[in-house]
N, C-alpha and C positions, 0 to 999 in steps of 0.2 A: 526745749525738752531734752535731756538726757537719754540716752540711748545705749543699751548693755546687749552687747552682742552676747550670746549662747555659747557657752562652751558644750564641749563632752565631760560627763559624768565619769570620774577615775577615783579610786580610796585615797589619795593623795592630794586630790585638790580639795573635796568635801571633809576632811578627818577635821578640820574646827569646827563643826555640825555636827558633827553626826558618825555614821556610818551607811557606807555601799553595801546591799544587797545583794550580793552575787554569788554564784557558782565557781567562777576564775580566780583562781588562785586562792581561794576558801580554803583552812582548814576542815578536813573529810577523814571519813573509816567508811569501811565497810558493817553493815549490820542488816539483819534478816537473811540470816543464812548466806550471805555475800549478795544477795539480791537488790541490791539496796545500798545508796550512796549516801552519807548524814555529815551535809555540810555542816560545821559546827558551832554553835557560839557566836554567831556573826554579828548581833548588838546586844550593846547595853541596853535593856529595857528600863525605864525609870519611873517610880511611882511614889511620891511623898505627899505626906497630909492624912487630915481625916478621913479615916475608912477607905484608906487607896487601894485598889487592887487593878493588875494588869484585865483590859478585854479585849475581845475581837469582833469585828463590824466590817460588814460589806458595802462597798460604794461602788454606785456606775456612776459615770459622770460623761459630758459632753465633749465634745473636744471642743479645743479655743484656737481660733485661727490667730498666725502670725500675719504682722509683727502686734503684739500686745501691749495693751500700756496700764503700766502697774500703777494703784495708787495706793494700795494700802498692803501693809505685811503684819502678822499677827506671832503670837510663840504662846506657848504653855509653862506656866512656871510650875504646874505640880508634877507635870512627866513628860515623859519621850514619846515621840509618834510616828510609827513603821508605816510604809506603806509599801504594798508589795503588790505588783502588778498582777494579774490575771489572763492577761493577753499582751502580744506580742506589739499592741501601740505603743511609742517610747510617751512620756511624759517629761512636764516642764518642773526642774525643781529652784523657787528660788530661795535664797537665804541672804541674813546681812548680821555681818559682825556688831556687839553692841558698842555705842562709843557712849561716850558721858553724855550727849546728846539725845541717844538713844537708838534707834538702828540706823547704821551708816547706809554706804553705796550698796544697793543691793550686786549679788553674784545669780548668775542665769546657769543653769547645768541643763544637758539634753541626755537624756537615760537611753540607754542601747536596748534591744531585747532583751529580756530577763532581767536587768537590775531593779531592782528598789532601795530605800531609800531609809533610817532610822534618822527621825532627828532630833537632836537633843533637848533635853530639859532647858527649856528658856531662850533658847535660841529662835532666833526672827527669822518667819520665813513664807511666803506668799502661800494662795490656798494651792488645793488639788487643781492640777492644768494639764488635760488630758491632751492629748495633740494625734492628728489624724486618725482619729475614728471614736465609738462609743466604746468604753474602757470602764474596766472592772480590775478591785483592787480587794484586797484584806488589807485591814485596819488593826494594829495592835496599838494602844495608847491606853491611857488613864484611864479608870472610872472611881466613882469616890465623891463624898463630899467635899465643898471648897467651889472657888471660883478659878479654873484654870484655863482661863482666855481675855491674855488681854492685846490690843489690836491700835493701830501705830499707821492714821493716815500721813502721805507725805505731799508739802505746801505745795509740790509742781510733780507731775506724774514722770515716770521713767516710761521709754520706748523699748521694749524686747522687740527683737531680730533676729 
């Protein structure tokens, strides 16, 4: 078995994904009478096909104990999918470049407090993997007619660590 050590989650290693969620180093203003800080523009939201419109959805989920072993990654080819944390447990995010084959080696990313996560239209990338404790998130993605999930098991599982 294959084994993918964890990195840290940074805008620089995830930008062929997606985008980081963050407060640091975000473009910001002040608004509400200065009372108030509006990080700005931080992803590309995406939504193509019939009847697409951007929504938002609540998820709690469980947390998943390390080390994990992945065997399947999925992607959305009509749109983008944010997820943005609710609580201070960090989450697992994984993704895998597409090759002609179809998704390569997967990448393991470990979220700091406060980051979330945008990730791109079509891009391969395992489910929600909450980590140390029950975890609550906001969902911005697709809704729309169409089939916008397709799902990519792999012959021998990968070990996260």
């Amino acid at each position: 078995m294959k084994t993918i050590d964890i990195r840290p989650l940074t805008r620089e290693a995830f930008a062929p994904f997606g985008e980081v969620l963050e407060t640091e180093g975000a473009p910001s203003f002040p608004i509400n009478a200065g009372k108030c800080v509006r990080y700005h523009d931080l992803a590309k939201i995406e939504t193509t096909g019939e009847k697409a419109r951007a929504m938002i959805s609540l998820l709690r989920g469980e947390p998943y104990r390390l080390p994990l072993e992945l065997t399947m990654v999925e992607r959305h080819p009509l749109g983008s999918q944010a997820f943005i944390p609710l609580s201070e447990h960090p989450f697992l995010v994984v993704v895998a470049e597409e090759t002609a084959d179809g998704p390569g080696q997967p990448i393991a990313f470990r979220t700091a407090p406060g980051q979330g996560v945008n990730i791109g239209r079509n891009v391969w990338h395992g489910i929600l993997t909450p980590l140390d404790g029950i975890s609550e998130f906001a969902v911005v993605d697709r809704g729309g007619e169409g089939i916008n999930l397709e799902e990519h098991f792999y012959g021998q599982p990968f070990l996260i660590r």
